[in-house]
Each structure stands twice: as C-alpha cells, then as structure tokens.
C-alpha positions as CSV (number, residue, x, y, z in Angstrom):
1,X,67.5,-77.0,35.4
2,X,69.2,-73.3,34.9
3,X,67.9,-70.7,32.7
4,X,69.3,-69.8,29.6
5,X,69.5,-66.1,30.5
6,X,70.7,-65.3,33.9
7,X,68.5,-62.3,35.7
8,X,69.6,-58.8,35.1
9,X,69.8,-56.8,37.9
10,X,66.2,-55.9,39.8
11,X,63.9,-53.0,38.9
12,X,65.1,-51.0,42.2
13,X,68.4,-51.6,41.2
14,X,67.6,-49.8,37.9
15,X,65.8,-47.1,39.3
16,X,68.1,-46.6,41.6
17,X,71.4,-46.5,38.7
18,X,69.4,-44.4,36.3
19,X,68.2,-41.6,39.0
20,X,72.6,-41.6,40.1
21,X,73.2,-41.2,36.3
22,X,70.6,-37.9,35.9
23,X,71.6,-36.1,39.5
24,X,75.1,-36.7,37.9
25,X,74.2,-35.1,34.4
26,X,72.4,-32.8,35.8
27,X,76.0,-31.6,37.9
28,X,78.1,-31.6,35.3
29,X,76.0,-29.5,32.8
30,X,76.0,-27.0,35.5
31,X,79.8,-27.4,36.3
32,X,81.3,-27.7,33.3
33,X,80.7,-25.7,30.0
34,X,81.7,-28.9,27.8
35,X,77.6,-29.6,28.0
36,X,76.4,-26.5,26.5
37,X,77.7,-27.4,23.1
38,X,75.6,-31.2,23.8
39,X,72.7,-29.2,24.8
40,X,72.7,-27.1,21.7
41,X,73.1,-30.4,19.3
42,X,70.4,-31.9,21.1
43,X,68.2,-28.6,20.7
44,X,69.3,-28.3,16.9
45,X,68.0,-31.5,16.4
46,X,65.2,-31.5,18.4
47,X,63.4,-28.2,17.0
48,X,62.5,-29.8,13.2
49,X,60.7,-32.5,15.9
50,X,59.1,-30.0,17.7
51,X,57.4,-28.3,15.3
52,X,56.5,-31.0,13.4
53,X,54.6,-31.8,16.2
54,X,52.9,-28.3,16.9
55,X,51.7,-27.6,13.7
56,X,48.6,-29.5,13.1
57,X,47.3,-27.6,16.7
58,X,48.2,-24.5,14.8
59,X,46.6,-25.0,11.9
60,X,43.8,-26.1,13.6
61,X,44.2,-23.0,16.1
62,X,44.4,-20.8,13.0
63,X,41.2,-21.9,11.2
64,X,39.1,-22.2,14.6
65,X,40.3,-18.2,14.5
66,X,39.2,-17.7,10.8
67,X,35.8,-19.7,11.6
68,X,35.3,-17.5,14.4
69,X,36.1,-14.3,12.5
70,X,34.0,-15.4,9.9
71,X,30.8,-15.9,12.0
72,X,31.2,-12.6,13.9
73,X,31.6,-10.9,10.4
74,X,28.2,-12.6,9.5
75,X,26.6,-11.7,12.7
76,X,27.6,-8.6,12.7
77,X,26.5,-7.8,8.7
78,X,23.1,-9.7,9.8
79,X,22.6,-7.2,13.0
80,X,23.5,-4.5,10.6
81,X,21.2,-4.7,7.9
82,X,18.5,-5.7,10.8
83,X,19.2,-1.9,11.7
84,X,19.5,-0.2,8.2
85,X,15.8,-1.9,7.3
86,X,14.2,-0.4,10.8
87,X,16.0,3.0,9.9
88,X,14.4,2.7,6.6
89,X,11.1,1.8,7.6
90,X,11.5,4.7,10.3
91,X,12.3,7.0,7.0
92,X,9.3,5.7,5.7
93,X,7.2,6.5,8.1
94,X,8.8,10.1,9.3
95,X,7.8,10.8,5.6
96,X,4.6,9.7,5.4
97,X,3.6,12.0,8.7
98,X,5.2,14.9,7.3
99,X,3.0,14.3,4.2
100,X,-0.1,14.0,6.1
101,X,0.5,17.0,8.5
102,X,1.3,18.7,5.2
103,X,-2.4,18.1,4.0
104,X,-3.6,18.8,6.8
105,X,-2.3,22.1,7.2
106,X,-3.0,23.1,3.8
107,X,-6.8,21.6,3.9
108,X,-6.7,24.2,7.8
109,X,-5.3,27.0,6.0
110,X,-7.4,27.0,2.7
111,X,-8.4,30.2,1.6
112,X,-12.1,28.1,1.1
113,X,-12.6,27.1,4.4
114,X,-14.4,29.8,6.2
115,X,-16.0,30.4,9.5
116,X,-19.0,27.5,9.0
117,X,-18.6,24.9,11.3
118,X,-16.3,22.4,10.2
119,X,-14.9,18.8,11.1
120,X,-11.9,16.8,9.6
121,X,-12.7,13.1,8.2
122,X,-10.1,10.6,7.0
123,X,-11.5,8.4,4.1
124,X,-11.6,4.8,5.1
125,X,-12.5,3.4,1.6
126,X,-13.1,3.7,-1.9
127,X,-16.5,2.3,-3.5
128,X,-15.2,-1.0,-5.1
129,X,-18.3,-0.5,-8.4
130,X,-16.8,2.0,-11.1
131,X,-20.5,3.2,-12.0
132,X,-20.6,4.5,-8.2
133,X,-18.1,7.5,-7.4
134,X,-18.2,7.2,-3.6
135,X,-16.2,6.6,-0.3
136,X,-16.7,6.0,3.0
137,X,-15.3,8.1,5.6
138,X,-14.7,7.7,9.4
139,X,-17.1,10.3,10.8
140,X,-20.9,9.1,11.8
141,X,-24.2,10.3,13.7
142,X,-22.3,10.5,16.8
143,X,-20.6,13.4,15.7
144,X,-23.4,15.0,13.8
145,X,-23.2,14.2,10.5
146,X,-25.8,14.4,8.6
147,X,-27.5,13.5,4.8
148,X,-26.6,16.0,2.2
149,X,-23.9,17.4,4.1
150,X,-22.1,19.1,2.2
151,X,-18.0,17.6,2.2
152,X,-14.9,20.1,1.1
153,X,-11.3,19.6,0.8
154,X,-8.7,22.5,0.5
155,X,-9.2,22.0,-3.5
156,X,-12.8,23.1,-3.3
157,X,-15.8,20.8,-3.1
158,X,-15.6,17.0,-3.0
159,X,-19.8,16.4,-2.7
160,X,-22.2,15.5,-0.2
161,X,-22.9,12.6,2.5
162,X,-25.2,9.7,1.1
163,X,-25.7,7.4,4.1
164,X,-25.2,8.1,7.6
165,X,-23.9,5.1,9.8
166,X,-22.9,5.9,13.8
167,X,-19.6,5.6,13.1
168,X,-19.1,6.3,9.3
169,X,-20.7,7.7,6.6
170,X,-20.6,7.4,2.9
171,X,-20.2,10.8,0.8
172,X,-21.1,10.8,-2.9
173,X,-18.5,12.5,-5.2
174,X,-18.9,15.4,-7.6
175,X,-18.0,13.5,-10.2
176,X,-20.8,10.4,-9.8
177,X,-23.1,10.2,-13.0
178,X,-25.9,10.7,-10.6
179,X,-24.8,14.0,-8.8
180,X,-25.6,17.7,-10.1
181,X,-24.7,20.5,-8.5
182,X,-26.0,24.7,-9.3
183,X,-23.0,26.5,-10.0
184,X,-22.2,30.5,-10.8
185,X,-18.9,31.8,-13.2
186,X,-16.8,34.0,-11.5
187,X,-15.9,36.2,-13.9
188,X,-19.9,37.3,-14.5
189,X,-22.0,35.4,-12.1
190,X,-24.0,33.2,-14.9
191,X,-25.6,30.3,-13.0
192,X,-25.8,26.6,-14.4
193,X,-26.0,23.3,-13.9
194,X,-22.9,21.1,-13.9
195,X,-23.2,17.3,-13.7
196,X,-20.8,14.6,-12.9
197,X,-19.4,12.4,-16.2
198,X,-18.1,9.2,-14.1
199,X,-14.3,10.7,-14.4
200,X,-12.6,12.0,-11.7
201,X,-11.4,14.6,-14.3
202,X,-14.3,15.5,-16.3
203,X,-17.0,17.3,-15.5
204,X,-20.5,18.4,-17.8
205,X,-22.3,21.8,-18.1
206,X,-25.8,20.7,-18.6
207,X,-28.7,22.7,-21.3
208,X,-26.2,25.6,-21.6
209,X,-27.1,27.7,-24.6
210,X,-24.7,28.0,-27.6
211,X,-24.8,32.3,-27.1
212,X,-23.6,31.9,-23.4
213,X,-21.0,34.1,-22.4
214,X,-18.4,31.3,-20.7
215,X,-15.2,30.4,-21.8
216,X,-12.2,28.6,-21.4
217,X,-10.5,28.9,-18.1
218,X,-13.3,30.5,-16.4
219,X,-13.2,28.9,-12.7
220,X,-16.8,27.7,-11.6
221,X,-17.7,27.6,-8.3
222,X,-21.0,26.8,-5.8
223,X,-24.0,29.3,-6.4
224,X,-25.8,28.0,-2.9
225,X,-29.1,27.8,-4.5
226,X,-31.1,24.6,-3.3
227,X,-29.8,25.5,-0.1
228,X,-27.2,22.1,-0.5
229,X,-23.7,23.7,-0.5
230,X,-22.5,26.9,0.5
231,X,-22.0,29.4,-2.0
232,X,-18.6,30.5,-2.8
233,X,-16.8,27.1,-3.2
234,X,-14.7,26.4,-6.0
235,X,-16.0,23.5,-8.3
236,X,-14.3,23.1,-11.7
237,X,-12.7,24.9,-14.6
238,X,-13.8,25.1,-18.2
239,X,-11.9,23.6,-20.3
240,X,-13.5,23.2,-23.6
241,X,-16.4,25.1,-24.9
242,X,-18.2,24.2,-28.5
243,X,-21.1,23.7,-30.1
244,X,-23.2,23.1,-33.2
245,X,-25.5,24.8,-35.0
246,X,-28.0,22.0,-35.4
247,X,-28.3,21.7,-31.5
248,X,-29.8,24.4,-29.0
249,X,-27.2,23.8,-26.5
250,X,-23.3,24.2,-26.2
251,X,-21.0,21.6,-25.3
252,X,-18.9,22.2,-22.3
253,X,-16.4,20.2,-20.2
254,X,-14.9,21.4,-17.2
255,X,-11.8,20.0,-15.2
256,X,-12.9,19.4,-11.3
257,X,-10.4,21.6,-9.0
258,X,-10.7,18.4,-6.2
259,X,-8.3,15.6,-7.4
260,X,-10.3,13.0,-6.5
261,X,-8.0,10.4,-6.8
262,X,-6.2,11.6,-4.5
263,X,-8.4,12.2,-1.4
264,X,-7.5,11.4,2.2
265,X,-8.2,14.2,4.6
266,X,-11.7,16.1,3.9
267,X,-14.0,18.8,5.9
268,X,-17.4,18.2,7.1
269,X,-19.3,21.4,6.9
270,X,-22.0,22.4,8.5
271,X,-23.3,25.7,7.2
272,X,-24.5,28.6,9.4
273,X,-28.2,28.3,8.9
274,X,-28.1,24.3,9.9
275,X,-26.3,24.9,12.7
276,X,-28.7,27.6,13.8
277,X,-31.3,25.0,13.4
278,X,-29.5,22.5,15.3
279,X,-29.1,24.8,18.4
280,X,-32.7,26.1,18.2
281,X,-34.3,22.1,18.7
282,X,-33.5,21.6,22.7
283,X,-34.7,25.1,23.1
284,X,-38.6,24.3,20.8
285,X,-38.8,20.9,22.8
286,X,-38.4,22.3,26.2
C-alpha cells in the first residue's frame, strides 16, 4: 500500500539547499546595494523586539545598582557614626585629663602647701551613712600614713585620717558632727573652737562669747594647738554672727573654704616635727 504523502526531500538535502540559499544572500547583500534598504526594514522592525527583550535585565540591572548603592550608603553612614562616637568619647576623655591635671596643678601650686612633707591621694569612695562625713582614699601604711594625719587640699583643710589600712585609709572630714578643730581669726588672732554641723557647707563656732570681736567675713584658719594640724591653714569663713541676750554665747556659722563635695585629689601632710620623729626611730633602736 502507498502513502498518502510522498517523502519530501531528505534532511541532507535540506541542509544542503538552505546553507546554498545563505552563502547566496550573504553575496548579494555585499554585491548589490538593493539589500541595504531590506536590511534596514528588517532592523526597523526588529529594534521594538529588541528592546522589549532587554528591558527586564535592565531594570533588574538598575535596581541590583540602587540596592547596591543603598547598602554602601548604610555602610558607610554606620562606619561613620562608629567614628564620630570614638571621637566623642576621645573628647570626653581629653577633657576629663585636662581637668584633672588642672586640679592637680592648682592643689601643687597652692599658696597653702608649704615645705612639710606632702603626698597626693585620690579619693576612692564616699562613706555611703549621711551621719558619717568620711571617704576613703588610696594611700595606706605602706606609704606612711598614719592616724590623725592631718589631709589638705588646695582649698585649705579637708580633716584628718581615721583608720589606717596597707593600702588605703579612711580620712574623717571637717565637717563630721564628730570632728572639732582649734582655730585662730586672721584679722586679730582670737582662738576658738569650730565644730563640724553634718553640711558640707556649714560649719559651728563653739562657747564663743556674745562680746567677741569676730565678724562677718573674717577668714578662720588652723591655730596648731593640740599639735593635730599645722598652723596656718585656711578653714572656713564667717558668715553669720548673732546672739541673744538670754544666752552667754554667740551664734556663729561659718562657710568651709574646702568644697567638700567636690573632692578628688588631696595632700597627705606630714608636718616637720613627725617627720623629725620618724627619722630619729632607726637611729634610738640601733
């Protein structure tokens, strides 16, 4: 029985016709300038195609870009305010130390601070109990310190150590309910008695009579009797001076020159005549 459909011609055939037909295209576009309006039809009508076709990988290129862009800009702002915070804490810091060289220079080049023997401390804490005015410093036995020293800062005089530890010791503060100190006006050498109120800005003048000669403003400062604290040291001014007829002794307050809520650098002192004893011991054991 015979097909239907005869056979077309074979696959080699067809290869062979269509690879004639393109050599022969291909030689007449170059020979003959007929073509070149054909190519440009074909290219006019091929370009809507074309980029059709490329857009999607261009919009795609173009927001890969913006992504890109977007992640370096956050990067970049994240490294950035990683270095303004470091330059800040830097500023920080720079000021700090030029704070603290500041006190110490002015606590060196007091007027108060003479030629005793002296040692800086840096307060390590405050006493937590506000019926006890005391803090606790970084100097111990190991450097000499002993109880009663007496403890200075370029203000004047901040009190005296309370407990000696080998590698700290706890001064108690002029201002500590429990803490008196002998004291002398400048302006005519009266000696009395000033206590500590439990303020860091108030001190008392104890059993003063009403007929004293002191007054507001007079500057108070260490008499050395009692042999605790050097004489000369500045203390506290007066700031209010009254009385009453019915009682035997004057009321007067007086405003500490040490701000003692302020304190971080202080002096140890170690007055001439201690010192003196100190050397003298090695030489009486021997």
């Amino acid at each position: 029985m015979k097909p239907i459909f005869g056979r077309g011609p074979s696959l080699q055939l067809r290869l062979f016709l269509a690879i004639l037909l393109s050599a022969s295209l291909m030689l007449a576009d170059s020979r003959l300038d007929a073509f070149a309006n054909v190519r440009y039809l074909l290219n006019s009508a091929i370009a809507p195609l074309q980029y059709a076709a490329n857009l999607p990988r261009e919009m795609l290129d173009g927001v890969s870009s913006q992504v890109s862009s977007h992640q370096r800009i956050l990067s970049e702002n994240k490294a950035l305010k990683r270095d303004v915070l470091v330059m800040q804490s830097e500023v920080l810091l720079l000021d700090q130390l030029k704070q603290e060289n500041q006190r110490l220079r002015e606590l060196l080049g007091s007027p108060f601070v003479r030629d005793e023997r002296k040692m800086i401390a840096e307060v390590m804490a405050v006493d937590s109990d506000p019926y006890s005015h005391q803090v606790m410093i970084d100097k111990g036995r190991i450097d000499g310190v002993y109880e009663g020293q007496p403890v200075i800062n370029e203000k004047g005089i901040v009190g005296q150590i309370s407990y000696v530890g080998a590698h700290n010791s706890r001064v108690l503060l002029l201002i500590d309910p429990t803490h008196a100190i002998p004291i002398q006006v400048v302006r005519n050498d009266i000696r009395v008695i000033a206590s500590g109120s439990g303020q860091s800005d108030l001190m008392q003048l104890e059993h003063v009579p009403s007929s004293t000669d002191i007054e507001v403003g007079d500057l108070l400062v260490s008499s050395g009797l009692g042999g605790r604290y050097p004489e000369g040291y500045p203390v506290a001014y007066v700031t209010e001076f009254s009385f009453d007829n019915k009682r035997p002794f004057a009321q007067i307050k007086a405003r500490p020159t040490v701000q003692f809520d302020r304190l971080r650098y202080l002096l140890l002192v170690w007055p001439t005549e201690r010192e003196n004893m100190q050397e003298e011991v090695p030489t009486s054991g021997e």
